[in-house]
N, C-alpha and C positions, 0 to 999 in steps of 0.2 A: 504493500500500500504506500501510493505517495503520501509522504509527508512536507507538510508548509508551513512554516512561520507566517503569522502577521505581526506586525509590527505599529501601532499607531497608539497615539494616544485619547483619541476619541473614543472611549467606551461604546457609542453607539454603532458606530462602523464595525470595531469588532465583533459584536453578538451577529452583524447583519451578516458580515463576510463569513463567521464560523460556520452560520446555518448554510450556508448556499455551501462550502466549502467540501463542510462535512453531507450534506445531500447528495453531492458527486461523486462520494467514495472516495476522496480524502481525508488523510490524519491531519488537524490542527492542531500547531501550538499558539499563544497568545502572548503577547508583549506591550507594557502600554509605555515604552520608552525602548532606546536600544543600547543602554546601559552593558545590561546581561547576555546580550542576544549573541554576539560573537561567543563569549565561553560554553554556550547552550549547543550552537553548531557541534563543537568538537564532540560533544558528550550524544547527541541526538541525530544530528545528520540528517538535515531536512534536504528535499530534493529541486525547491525554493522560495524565496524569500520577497513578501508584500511589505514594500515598506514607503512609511510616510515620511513627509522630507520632511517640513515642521515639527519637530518634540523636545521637549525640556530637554537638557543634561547632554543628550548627544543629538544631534538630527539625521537625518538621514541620509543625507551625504557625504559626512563624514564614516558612518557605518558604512556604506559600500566602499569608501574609499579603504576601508580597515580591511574588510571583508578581501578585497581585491588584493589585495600583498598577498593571499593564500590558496586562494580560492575560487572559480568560477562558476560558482552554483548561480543559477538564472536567478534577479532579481525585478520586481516589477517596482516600480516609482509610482505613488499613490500621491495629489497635492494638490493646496487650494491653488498653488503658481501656476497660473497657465499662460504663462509666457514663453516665446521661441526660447530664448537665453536660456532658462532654470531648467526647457525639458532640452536642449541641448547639452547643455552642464552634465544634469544627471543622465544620460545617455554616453557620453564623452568619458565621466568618471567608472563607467562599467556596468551602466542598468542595462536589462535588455529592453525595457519596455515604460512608457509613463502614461498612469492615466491622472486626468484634472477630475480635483470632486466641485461639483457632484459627479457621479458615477455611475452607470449602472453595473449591477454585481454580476447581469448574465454576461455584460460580456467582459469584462474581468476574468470572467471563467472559461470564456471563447479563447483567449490572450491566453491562459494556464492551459491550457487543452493543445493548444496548438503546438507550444513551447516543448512538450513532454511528448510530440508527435513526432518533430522536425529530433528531436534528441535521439527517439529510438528509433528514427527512419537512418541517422548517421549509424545507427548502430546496430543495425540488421542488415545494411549493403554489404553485397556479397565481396565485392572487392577490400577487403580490412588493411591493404596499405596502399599509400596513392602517393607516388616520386613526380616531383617536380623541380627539375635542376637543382638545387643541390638540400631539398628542403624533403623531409620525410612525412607522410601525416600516417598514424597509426590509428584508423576510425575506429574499432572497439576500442580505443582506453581514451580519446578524444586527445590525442598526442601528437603535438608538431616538434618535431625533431630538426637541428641543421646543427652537424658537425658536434655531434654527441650532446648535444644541450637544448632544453626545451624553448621551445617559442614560444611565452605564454601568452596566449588570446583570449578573451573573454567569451560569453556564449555569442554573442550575433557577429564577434570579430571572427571568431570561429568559422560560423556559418557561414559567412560571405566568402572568407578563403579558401573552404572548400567546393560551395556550389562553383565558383571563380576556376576551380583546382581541377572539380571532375568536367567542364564544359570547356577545357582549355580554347584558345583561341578566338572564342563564340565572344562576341561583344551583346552586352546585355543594358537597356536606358533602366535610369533610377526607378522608373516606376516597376517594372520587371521583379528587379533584385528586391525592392520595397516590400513586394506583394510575396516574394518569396521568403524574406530573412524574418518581415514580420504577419505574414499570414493576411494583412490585410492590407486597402490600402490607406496611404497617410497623405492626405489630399494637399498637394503645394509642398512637400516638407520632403523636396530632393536631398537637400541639404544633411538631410540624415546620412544618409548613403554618402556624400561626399566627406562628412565627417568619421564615418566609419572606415572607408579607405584611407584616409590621411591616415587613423591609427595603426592600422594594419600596415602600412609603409612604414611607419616609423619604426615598431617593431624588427619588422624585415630588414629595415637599413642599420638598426642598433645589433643585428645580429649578422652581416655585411653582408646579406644571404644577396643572389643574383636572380629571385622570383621578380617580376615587375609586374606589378596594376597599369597597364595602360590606361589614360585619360583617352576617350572619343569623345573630340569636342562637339558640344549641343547633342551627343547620342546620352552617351554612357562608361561604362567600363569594361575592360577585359584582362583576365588574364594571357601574359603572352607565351609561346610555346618557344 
């Protein structure tokens, strides 16, 4: 059974999210701050994490930012900020996903369904290792390798590098990849996709790997072969 953290400090949100949570056939834990939430991971091992950016003591951008030194468990961004900046921020810092409240909870659980789909669709392809010049991915352990040391990516840095990884050469526009990395689409909000490569270059270049994301200008992106 999957198990989820929520994380908010709105006592109402939490009873609302537990019930739809647990109605789905997920395990819920509850947190009304994210104080404790990092040492809970180690001992519990949730499969991912709702969390709200506004909360006493820590917020939630700092907890993914914690979270991220260790870890790439799928987090979704819950928050009254519904400005480009703050859901760029928290996307850029390591979220996979943000919703503005108000919210509705079905599809919050559209958003978790999908996330726990694309995860065990990486990890029931039949090909379980994919080389690309001098970069390794090992899809059952979600493993990028170059020159014995891991490339760590986050969950939708992940995903873009390998949808990118198995369609080599194939040039793909932001709406495409959008509709792919997050299941839906995000209307006017390329920008996501173009922020998501920038990280994944960075990576790639801090590790002096020789993979390249081609920019197609006014298209999209591709990986080159």
């Amino acid at each position: 059974m999957k198990h989820i953290f929520v994380v908010d400090d709105e006592k109402n949100i939490r009873d609302i999210l537990q019930k739809y949570i647990v109605n789905d056939g997920y395990k819920v834990t509850l947190f009304s701050d994210g104080e404790n939430v990092y040492q809970e991971m180690q001992r519990l091992e949730p499969d991912l994490l709702i969390i709200d950016i506004m909360m006493p003591h820590l917020d939630g951008l700092e907890l993914c930012r914690e979270i991220r030194k260790s870890s790439d468990i799928p987090i979704i961004f819950v928050s009254a900020r519904d400005g480009e900046f703050d859901r760029i921020l928290g996307l850029e810092l390591g979220g996979d996903d943000y919703l503005t409240k108000p919210f509705s909870p079905r599809e919050l659980m559209v958003r978790i369904k999908n996330i726990f789909k694309r995860i065990e669709k990486n990890l029931n392809y039949t090909k379980q290792t994919v080389e690309i010049r001098d970069v390794t991915i090992d899809l059952e352990r979600r493993y990028i390798e170059k020159d014995g040391h891991e490339v760590k990516l986050t969950t939708k840095e992940y995903d873009l590098f390998v949808f990118l990884a198995r369609n080599i050469g194939k040039p793909y526009t932001r709406e495409e990849l959008l509709e792919f990395i997050w299941g839906y689409e995000y209307t006017g909000d390329g920008r996501l996709i173009d922020d998501l490569v920038k990280r994944v270059r960075k990576k790639l270049e801090q590790h002096r790997s020789a993979v390249e994301l081609s920019t197609i200008w006014g298209y999209g992106y591709r990986m080159d072969e």
